[in-house]
C-alpha atoms as one frame of an Amber mdcrd trajectory, in Angstrom:
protein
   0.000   0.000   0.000   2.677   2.220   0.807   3.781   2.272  -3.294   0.401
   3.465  -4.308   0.568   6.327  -2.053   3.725   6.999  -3.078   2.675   7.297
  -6.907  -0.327   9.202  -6.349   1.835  12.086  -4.872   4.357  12.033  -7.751
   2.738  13.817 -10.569   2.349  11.748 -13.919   4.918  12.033 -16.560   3.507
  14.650 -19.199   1.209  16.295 -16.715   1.124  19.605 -16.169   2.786  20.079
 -12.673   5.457  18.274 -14.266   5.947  20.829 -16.785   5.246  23.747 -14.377
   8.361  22.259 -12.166  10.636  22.381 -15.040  13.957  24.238 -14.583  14.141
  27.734 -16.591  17.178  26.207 -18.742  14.625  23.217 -19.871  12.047  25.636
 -21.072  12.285  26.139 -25.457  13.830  28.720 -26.799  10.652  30.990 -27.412
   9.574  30.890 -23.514  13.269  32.701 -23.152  12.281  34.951 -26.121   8.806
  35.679 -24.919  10.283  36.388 -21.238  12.688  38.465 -22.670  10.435  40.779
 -24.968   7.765  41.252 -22.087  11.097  42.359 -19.714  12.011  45.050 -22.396
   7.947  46.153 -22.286   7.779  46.719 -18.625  10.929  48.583 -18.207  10.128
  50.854 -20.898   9.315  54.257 -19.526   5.747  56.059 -19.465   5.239  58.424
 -22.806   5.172  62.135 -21.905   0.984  61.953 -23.607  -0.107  59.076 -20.923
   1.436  61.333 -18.020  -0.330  64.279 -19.260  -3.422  62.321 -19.468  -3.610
  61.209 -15.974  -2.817  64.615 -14.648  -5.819  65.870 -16.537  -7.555  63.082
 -14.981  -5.951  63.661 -11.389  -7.178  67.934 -11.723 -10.886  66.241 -12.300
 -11.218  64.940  -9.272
């Protein structure tokens, strides 16, 4: 009995905890590409028309 309790807590190969647990080197190439391009989004900085905008929106209030 002890074996089947020990498989049921290992997740099946192919499942998806077993993908979610895979190291970052393991992932394919466009994960690293797709990680990469929403990095250089974030970090881009706020255009001067958005901060405009929410100061026009800020003097409404």
């Amino acid at each position: 009995m002890n074996a089947e309790k020990t498989s049921e807590n290992q997740p099946e190969k192919g499942s998806d905890d077993a993908k979610i647990a895979r190291p970052k080197e393991a992932q394919p190439e466009w994960a690293n590409g797709l990680r990469k391009l929403y990095d250089s989004v974030v970090e881009e900085p706020l255009p001067d028309t958005f901060k405009d905008l929410l100061s026009q929106l800020d003097a409404k209030d």
